[in-house]
C-alpha positions in Angstrom: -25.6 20.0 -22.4 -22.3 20.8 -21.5 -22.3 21.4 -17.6 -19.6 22.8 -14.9 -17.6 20.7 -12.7 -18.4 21.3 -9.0 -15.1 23.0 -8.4 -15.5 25.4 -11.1 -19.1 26.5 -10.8 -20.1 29.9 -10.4 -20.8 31.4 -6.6 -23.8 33.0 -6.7 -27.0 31.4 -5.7 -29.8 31.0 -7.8 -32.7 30.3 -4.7 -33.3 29.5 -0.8 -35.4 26.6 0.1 -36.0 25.4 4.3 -32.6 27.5 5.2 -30.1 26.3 2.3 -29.2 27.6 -0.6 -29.2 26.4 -4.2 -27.6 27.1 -7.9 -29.2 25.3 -10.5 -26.8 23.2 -12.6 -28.8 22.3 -15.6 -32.5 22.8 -16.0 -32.9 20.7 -18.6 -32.1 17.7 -16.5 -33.6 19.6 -13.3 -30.7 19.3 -11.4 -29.2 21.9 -8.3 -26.1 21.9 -6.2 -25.7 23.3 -2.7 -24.2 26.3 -2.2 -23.7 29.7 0.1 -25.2 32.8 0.0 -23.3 35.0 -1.6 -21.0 35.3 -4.0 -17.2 35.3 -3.5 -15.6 38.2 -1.6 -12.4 37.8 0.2 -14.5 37.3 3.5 -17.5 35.3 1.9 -17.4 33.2 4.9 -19.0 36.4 6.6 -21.5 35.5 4.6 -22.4 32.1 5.1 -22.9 31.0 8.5 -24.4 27.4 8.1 -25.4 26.2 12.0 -27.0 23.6 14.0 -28.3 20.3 12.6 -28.6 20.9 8.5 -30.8 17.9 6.4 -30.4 18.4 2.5 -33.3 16.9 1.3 -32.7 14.3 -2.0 -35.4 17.4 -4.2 -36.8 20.6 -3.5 -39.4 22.9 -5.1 -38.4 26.1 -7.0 -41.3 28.3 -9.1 -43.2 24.6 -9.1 -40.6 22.6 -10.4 -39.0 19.8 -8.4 -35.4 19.8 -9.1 -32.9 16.5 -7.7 -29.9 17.4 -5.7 -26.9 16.2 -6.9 -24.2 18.0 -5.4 -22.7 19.8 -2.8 -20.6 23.2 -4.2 -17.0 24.1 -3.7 -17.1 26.0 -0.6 -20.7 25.4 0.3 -20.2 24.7 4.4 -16.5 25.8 4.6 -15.2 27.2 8.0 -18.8 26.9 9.4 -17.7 25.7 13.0 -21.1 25.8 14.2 -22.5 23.6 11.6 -23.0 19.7 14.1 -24.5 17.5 11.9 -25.3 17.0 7.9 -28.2 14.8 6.2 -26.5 13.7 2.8 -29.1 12.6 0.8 -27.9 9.3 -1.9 -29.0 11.3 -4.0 -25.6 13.3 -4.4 -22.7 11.9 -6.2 -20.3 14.8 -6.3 -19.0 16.7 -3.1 -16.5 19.6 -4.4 -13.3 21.0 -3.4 -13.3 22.7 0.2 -17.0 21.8 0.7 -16.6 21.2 4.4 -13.5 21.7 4.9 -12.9 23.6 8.2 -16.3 22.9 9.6 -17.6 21.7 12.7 -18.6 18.3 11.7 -18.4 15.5 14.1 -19.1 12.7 11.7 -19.8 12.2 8.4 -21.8 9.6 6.6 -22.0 9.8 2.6 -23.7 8.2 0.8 -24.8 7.3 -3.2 -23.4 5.8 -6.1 -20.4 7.0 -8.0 -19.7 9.8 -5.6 -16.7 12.3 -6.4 -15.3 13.5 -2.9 -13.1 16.2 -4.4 -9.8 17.8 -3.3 -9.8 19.0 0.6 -13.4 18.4 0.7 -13.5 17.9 4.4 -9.7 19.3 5.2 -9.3 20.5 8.6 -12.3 19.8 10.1 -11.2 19.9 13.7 -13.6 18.0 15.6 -14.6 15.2 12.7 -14.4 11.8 14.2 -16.0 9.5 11.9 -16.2 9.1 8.9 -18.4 6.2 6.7 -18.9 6.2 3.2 -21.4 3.9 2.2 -22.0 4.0 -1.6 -21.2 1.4 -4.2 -18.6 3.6 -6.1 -16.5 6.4 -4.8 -13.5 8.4 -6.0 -11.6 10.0 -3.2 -9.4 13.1 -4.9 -6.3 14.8 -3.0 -6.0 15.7 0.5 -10.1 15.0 1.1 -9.7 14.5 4.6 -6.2 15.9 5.7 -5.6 17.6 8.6 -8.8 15.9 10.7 -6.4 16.0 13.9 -9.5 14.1 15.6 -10.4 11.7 13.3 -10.4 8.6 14.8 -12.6 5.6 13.0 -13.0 5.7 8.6 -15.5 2.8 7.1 -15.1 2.5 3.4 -17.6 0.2 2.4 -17.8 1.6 -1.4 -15.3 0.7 -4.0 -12.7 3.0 -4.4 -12.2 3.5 -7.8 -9.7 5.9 -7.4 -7.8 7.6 -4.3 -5.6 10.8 -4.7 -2.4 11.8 -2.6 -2.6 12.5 1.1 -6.3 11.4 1.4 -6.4 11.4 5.3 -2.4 12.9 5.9 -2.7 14.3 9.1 -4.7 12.5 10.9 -2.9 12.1 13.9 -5.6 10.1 16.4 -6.9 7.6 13.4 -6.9 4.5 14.9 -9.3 2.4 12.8 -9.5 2.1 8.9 -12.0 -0.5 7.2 -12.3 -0.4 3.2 -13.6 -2.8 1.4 -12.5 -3.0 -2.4 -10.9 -0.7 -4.8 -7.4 1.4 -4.4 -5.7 2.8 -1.8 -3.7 5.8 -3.1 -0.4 7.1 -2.4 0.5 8.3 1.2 -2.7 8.0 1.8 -2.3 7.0 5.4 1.3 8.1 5.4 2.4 9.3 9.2 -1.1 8.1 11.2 1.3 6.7 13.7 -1.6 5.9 16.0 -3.2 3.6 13.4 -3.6 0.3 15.0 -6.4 -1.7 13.2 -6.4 -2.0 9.5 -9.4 -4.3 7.5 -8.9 -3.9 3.5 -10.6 -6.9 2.2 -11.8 -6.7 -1.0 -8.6 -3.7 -1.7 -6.9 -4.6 -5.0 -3.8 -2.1 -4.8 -2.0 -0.5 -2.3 -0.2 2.3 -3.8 3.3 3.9 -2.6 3.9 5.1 0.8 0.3 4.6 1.4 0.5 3.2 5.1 4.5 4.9 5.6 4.9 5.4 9.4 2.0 3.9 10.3 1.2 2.2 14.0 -0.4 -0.6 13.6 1.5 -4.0 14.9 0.6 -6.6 11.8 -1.4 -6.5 8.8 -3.1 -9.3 6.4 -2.8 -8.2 2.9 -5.9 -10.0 1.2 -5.9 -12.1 -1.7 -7.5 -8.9 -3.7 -4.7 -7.0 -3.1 -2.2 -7.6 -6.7 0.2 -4.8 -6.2 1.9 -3.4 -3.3 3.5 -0.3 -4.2 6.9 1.4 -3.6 7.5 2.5 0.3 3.6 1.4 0.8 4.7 0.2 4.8 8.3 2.0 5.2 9.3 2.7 8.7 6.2 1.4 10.4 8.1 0.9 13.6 5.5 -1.2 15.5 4.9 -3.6 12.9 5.9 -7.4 13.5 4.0 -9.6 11.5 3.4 -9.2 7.4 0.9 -11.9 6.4 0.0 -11.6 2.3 -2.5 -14.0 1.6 -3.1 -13.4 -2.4 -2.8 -16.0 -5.3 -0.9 -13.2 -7.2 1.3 -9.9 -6.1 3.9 -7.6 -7.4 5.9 -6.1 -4.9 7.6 -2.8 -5.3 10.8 -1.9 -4.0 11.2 -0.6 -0.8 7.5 -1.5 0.1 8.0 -2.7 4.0 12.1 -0.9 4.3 12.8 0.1 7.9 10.6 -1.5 9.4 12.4 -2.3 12.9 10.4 -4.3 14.7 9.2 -6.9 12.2 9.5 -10.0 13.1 7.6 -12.6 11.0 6.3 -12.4 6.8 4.8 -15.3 5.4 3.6 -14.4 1.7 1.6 -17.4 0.6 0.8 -16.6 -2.6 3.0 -16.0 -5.5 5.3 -13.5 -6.1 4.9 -12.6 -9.5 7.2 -9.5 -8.8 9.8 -8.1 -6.8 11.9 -5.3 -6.8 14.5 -4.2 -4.8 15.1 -3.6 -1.0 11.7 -4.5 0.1 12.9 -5.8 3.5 15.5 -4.6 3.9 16.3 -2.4 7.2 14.1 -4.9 9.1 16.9 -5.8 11.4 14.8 -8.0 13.4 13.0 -10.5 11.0 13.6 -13.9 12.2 11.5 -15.8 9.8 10.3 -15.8 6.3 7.7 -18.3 4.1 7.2 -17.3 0.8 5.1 -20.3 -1.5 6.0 -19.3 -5.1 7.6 -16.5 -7.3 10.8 -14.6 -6.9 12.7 -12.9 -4.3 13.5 -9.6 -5.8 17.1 -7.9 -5.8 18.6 -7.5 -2.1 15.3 -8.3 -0.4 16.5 -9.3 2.8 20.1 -7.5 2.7 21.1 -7.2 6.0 18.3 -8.5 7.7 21.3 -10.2 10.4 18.6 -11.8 12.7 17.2 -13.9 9.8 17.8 -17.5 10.6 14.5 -19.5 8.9 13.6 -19.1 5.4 11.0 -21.5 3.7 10.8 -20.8 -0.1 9.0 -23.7 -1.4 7.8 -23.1 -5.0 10.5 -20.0 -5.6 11.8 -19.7 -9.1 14.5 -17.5 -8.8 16.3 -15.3 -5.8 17.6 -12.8 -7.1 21.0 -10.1 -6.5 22.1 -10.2 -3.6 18.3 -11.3 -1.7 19.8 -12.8 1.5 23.4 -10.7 1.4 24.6 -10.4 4.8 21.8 -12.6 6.7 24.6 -13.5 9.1 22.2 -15.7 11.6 21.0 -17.8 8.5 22.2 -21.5 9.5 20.2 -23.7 6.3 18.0 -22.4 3.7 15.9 -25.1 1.3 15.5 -23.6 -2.3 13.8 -26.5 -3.7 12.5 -25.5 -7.0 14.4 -22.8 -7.6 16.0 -22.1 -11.2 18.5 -19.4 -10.8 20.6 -17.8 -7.8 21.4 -14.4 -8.3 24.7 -12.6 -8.4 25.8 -12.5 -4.2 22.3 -13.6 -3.4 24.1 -15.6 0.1 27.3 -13.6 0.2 28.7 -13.1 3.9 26.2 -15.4 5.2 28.4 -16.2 7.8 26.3 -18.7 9.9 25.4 -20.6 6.3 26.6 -24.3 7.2 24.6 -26.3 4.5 22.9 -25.1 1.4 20.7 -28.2 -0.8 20.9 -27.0 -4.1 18.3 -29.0 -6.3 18.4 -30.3 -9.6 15.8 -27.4 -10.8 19.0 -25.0 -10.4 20.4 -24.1 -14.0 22.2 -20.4 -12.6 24.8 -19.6 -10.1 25.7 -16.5 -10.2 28.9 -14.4 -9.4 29.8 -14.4 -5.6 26.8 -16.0 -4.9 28.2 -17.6 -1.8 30.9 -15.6 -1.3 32.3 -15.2 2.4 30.2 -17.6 3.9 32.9 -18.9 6.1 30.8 -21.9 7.4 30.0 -23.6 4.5 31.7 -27.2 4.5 30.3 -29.3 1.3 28.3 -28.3 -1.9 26.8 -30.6 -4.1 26.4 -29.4 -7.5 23.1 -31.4 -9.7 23.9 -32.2 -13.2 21.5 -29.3 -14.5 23.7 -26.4 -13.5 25.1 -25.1 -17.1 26.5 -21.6 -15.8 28.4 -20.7 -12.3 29.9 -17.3 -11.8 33.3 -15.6 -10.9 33.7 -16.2 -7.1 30.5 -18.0 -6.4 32.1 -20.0 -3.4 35.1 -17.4 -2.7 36.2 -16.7 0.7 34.4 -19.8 2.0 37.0 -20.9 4.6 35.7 -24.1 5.9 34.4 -25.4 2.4 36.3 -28.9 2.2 34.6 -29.9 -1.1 32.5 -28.9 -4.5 30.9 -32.1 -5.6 29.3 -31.9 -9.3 27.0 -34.9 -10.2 28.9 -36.7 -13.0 26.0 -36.6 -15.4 26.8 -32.2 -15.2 27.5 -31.2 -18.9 29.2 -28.0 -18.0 31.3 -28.7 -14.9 33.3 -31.3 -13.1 35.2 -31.8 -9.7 38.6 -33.1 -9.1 39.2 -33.9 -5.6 36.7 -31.8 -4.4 37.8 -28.9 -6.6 35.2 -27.1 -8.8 36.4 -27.1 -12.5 34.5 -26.3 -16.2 34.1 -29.7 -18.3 37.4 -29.0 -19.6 38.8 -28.9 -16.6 39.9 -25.6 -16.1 39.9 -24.7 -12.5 
């Protein structure tokens, strides 16, 4: 039997049982949703004035048959400011659209397996403070819980298999956000700027701009966690410390961009991929481990209070990573394969760079303008450097190539190709 999603189901209701009302949803399976009195008008909320403490039971009695409750209707408590406390019974797994939304609720606990919280379920409920969901499964659609000015504590301990947009946007006095597995969608968190304590063990994405403008001052990304998506931590302004403790993790561009007061990222895991600008804007990092992977495109551009950089196990930094990290003094790329296209240019602090055998890529202007740069030694594996890789270097006395190089060669300290052209 084909039955109605909870958002499209008719109004009306079908019986009254202990104060609440009911339409049945299939009678076949002997199933009933909560709903309101009576059916839609333009002022139905005239109509249906839940109050005071409600407990929906898990079954309930209609002409001698037990029925199981398995849902709450769209619009079933909406604007009921009197309503202090709901009973969810694990026995519901879908809560629809606008459900509570605008209610009086102070918290919230929901329970069941393979819930549906659907789009602005609990939206504007002004004096909501807490909110735990406690099932095994959950699917959290758009907006659920925007606009809950006094929320203030969320516990997720069911796996979110999926999250919608702008979950809890809004939430201006959230403070504390536990979940533990699953996804958390885009801007879900976006703009809680008062959001200070942040557990997501067991999380296994973080989507974009989920946690943009957010307050909290450092965060440990779990070993779950494989993606972090584009703008996921932009412009968190109180952040300092980015610890991302996974074996695995693809990093989108512009994930942690603008963020002004961080100070410290150690990514120990490895990078399987990076895209663009992801640090860049954070114009007070000062020191950065990362244990394996790749340094995406102009990760660290700019970032002109960088001065320690540990990248043991790197394969590759890409265009223009480090460009304009004018306090960086030494960096150790041990391991790495290929230097991107101006991926140290105007490093002007740069005084010594060890670049190891693994190297096979230079690329164009990779070292360009760093004015403090005295020797390079260039290992025999290097088969390709690019136009202006060491321009502009004032102080550099000397380009060394290890005679067993097949490609290049030095003349008194003068970088030519094998055939000695300069």
């Amino acid at each position: 039997m084909a039955l109605l999603p909870v958002s499209m189901a008719a109004m009306a209701y079908d019986f009254e049982d202990d104060g609440i009302y009911y339409s049945i949803v299939s009678e076949e399976d002997r199933t009933v949703r909560v709903t309101y009195k009576t059916s839609f008008t333009s002022n139905w909320y005239d109509y249906n004035k839940y109050k005071g403490d409600v407990v929906i039971p898990s079954r309930v009695m209609y002409k001698n048959k037990s029925y199981a409750v398995t849902s709450i209707g769209y619009n079933a408590f909406r604007e009921c400011d009197e309503l202090t406390s709901v009973v969810i019974p694990g026995s519901v797994t879908a809560i629809g659209s606008m459900a509570f939304s605008g209610c009086g609720l102070t918290s919230v606990d929901i329970p069941g397996s393979g819930t549906i919280i659907e789009e602005t379920a609990f939206k504007n409920c002004g004096d909501l403070t807490t909110v735990n969901i406690l099932g095994s499964d959950v699917a959290i659609d758009s907006k659920a819980f925007e606009d809950c000015a006094a929320l203030t504590t969320v516990d997720i301990r069911a796996n979110v298999t999926s999250m919608g947009g702008n979950v809890f946007r809004g939430c201006d006095n959230l403070t504390t956000v536990s979940i533990s597995g699953g996804i958390i969608g885009w801007c879900a968190f976006q703009g809680c700027n008062k959001l200070s304590t942040v557990n997501i063990d067991g999380v296994t994405a973080i989507e974009t701009c989920a946690f943009s403008g957010c307050g909290f001052t450092s965060v440990d990304i779990p070993g779950s966690v494989t993606t972090i998506g584009s703008y996921a931590f932009e412009v968190c302004g109180n952040l300092t410390t980015v610890n991302i403790l996974g074996d695995d993790v693809a990093i989108d561009n512009y994930a942690f961009v603008d963020c002004a007061a961080l100070t410290t990222v150690d990514i120990r895991g490895n990078v399987t991929s990076m895209e663009d600008y992801v640090f860049r804007g954070c114009d007070n990092l000062t020191t950065v481990s990362i244990s394996g992977g790749i340094i995406g495109n102009y990760a660290f551009e700019g970032c002109n209070k960088l001065s320690t950089v540990n990248i043991d196990g790197v394969t590759a930094i890409g265009n223009g990573a480090f460009k304009d990290c004018t306090s960086l003094t030494s960096v150790d790329i041990d391991g790495v394969t290929a230097i991107g296209n101006g991926a140290f240019k105007d490093c002007t602090s740069l005084t010594s760079v060890d670049i190891p055998g693994s190297v096979t890529i230079i690329g164009s202007l990779a070292f360009r303008g760093c004015d403090k740069l005295v020797s390079v030694n260039i290992p025999d594996g290097v088969s390709s450097i690019g136009a202006g890789a060491f321009g502009s270097c004032d102080s550099l006395t000397a380009i060394n190539v290890n005679s067993n190089n097949n490609y290049y060669t030095s003349v008194d300290g003068v970088l030519y190709s094998k055939d000695e052209q300069e």
